[in-house]
C-alpha positions, 0 to 999 in steps of 0.5 A, a space after each residue: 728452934 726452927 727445927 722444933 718449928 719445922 718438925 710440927 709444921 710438917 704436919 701441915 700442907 700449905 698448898 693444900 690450906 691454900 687451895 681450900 681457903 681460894 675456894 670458899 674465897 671464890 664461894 663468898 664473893 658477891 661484887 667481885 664475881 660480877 665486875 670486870 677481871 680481865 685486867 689481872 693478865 695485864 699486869 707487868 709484875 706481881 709486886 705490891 703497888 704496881 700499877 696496871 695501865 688499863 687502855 680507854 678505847 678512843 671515841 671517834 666522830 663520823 664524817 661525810 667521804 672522804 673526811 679527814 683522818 683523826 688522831 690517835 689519841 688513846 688514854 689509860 687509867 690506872 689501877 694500883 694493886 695496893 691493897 696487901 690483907 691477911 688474916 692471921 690466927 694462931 694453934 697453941 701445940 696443945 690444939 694441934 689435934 685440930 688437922 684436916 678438915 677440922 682445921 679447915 672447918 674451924 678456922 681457914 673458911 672463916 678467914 677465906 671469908 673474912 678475906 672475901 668480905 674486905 674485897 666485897 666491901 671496897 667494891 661496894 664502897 664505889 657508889 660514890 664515883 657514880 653519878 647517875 640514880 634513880 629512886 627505889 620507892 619498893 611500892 611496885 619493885 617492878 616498875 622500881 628495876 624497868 625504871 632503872 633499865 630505862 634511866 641505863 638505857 638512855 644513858 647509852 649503857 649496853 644491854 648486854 644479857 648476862 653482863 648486867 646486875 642489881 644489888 640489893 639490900 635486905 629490904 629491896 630483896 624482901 620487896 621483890 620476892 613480896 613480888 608476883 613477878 618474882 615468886 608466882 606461877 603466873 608472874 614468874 613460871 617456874 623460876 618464881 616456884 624456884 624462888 619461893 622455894 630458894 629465896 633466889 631472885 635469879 634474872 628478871 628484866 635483863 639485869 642478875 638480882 641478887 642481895 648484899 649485906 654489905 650494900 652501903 648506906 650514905 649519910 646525909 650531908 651538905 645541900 642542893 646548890 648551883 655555883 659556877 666555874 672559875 676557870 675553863 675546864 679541859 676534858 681529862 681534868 679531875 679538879 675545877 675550881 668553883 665559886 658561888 655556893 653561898 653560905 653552904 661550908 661542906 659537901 661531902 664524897 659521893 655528891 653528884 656535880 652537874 657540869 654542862 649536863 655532863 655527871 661526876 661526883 666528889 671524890 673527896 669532901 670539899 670546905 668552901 671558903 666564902 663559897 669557893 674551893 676547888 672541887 676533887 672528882 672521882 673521874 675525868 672530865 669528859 666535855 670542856 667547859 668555859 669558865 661561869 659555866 654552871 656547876 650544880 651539886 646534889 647533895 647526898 642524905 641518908 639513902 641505902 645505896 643500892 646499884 644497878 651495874 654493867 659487869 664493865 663500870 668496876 674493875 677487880 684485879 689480883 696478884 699472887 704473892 712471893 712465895 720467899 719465906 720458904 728458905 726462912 723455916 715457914 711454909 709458904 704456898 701461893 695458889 691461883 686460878 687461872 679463870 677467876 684471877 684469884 690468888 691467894 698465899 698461906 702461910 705457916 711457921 712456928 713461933 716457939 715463945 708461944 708454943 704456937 704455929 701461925 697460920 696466914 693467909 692474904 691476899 694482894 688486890 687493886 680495884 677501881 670503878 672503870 667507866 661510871 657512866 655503866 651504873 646507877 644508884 638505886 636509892 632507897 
């Protein structure tokens, strides 16, 4: 069997199925090709479920000279390659005219792109860790985005020019190219000609716009209400225990909890029992509380979630995969690139009860939101 297996899969090169699929891979992304990848060269081994251990810079207090020295004291946070996709479609013998380009057309780019979309998906999926919105009202989109710069601004996000960028759903994008300062001469110059005749948004107002069919849309859930803490909180904490909240029984992921005019959000649902739980936040506490300090929840309703964000508020790292099946009768053929990060494994063998060969291909990834202080909800 494996040599009638063998036989049939020389017609195919897995390299070469490989190299085609990480290239519409790359074409596809939205989210990932704008979020921090530097992480992929630090990780120690490419295994499933290994963990990278990302450095947090330390924040340090000036004094008057000469000052007392300060501990080193630098953290890390962890991002965990756990997430092993595949796509997984079969060629009856009878369809084994489908070679070359003709495989590649029909099936690889679809499957590098629904590969791409499951990496687009988790990325967007972390507006809940982020604690900091400002409202998309779409009447004057222009006031909408400098809004948001300020709100960033203020925030003490930094600038940077090129590392900043907007996703926006479909409305938000047919509002700005409604826009003249998007798609008229005297607004835009020649880039709003561009975006008329293109549909691109290009770079206004510091930030890279572009649009998202997978933007996020939150369902409303739980209500405004203030509590209190039950216990002092230690900075790096990612639970506090809270009582106060009345008669309202659940609040949902994604709710903005204010503590000492410090922002988190919920990184689980919570139940309270006669108005008291212990709250799950989606990152650590950054200044201590004493215990009856106030705790304030801005519940989330039915909003499209689009985000304004520094390239470093979310993180992408991949792994290649083992190339092992290829002393078991399959093709195997691992490809990454070494500027993106991305890495992708094919894979083709022969099941010969089904007179098919299989081909496959998956990916190994982890992502995270790093610092969610360098984005902001802009809520429609």
């Amino acid at each position: 069997m494996v040599n009638v297996g063998s036989s049939v899969l020389g017609d195919y090169n897995p390299i070469f199925y490989a190299n085609e699929a990480l290239q519409h891979l790359e074409k596809a992304l939205g989210m990932a090709a704008r979020v921090h990848r530097g992480y992929d060269a630090e990780r120690r081994s490419f295994g499933k479920g290994d963990t990278i251990n990302i450095r947090t810079p330390q924040t340090f207090t000036v004094q008057n000279a000469p000052g007392t020295k300060e501990g080193l004291e630098t953290e890390t946070t962890s991002l965990v390659l756990n997430q092993w996709k595949t796509v997984k479609f079969g060629l009856r013998d009878d369809e084994l005219a489908f070679t070359g380009e003709r495989l590649i057309n029909d099936h690889i780019r679809p499957a590098a792109y629904a590969l791409a979309d499951n990496i687009d998906l988790a990325l967007v999926g972390l507006w809940k860790d982020v604690a900091y919105q400002s409202a998309w009202a779409g009447s004057d989109v222009v006031a909408d985005i400098t809004n948001a710069r300020k709100a960033m601004f203020d925030n003490a996000v930094p600038l940077d020019a090129g590392l900043m960028h907007m996703m926006l759903d479909s409305t938000g994008e047919q509002q700005a190219l409604s826009s003249s300062a998007f798609t008229q001469q005297q607004g835009a110059g020649d880039l709003g000609i561009s975006s008329q005749v293109r549909g691109s948004l290009g770079q206004k107002f510091g930030f890279e716009l572009f649009a998202n069919q997978n933007v996020a849309s939150s369902t409303a859930g739980g209500a405004d209400v203030a509590g209190a803490l039950t216990a002092d909180v230690a900075v790096g904490a990612t639970t506090i225990a809270v009582d106060g909240f009345g008669t309202i029984e659940t609040q949902y992921a994604g709710t903005i909890v204010t503590i000492a005019d410090e922002a988190y959000t919920l990184a689980a649902d919570i139940t309270f029992v006669a108005g008291a739980g212990t709250m799950t936040l989606s990152s650590k506490i950054r200044v201590a509380a004493l215990e009856n300090v106030a705790v304030a929840l801005t519940a989330i309703d039915a909003k499209s979630e689009q985000l304004a964000f520094h390239r470093n508020a979310f993180a992408l790292a991949m792994a290649p995969l083992p190339e092992n099946g290829n002393q078991l009768g399959a093709n195997v053929a691992t490809v990454s690139d070494p500027i993106t990060g991305l890495s992708l494994r094919s894979r083709m063998y022969y099941d010969g009860d089904a007179s098919e060969t299989i081909v496959a291909l998956d990916i190994l990834y982890g992502f995270k939101t790093l610092n969610p202080k360098l984005a902001m909800r802009m809520r429609r």
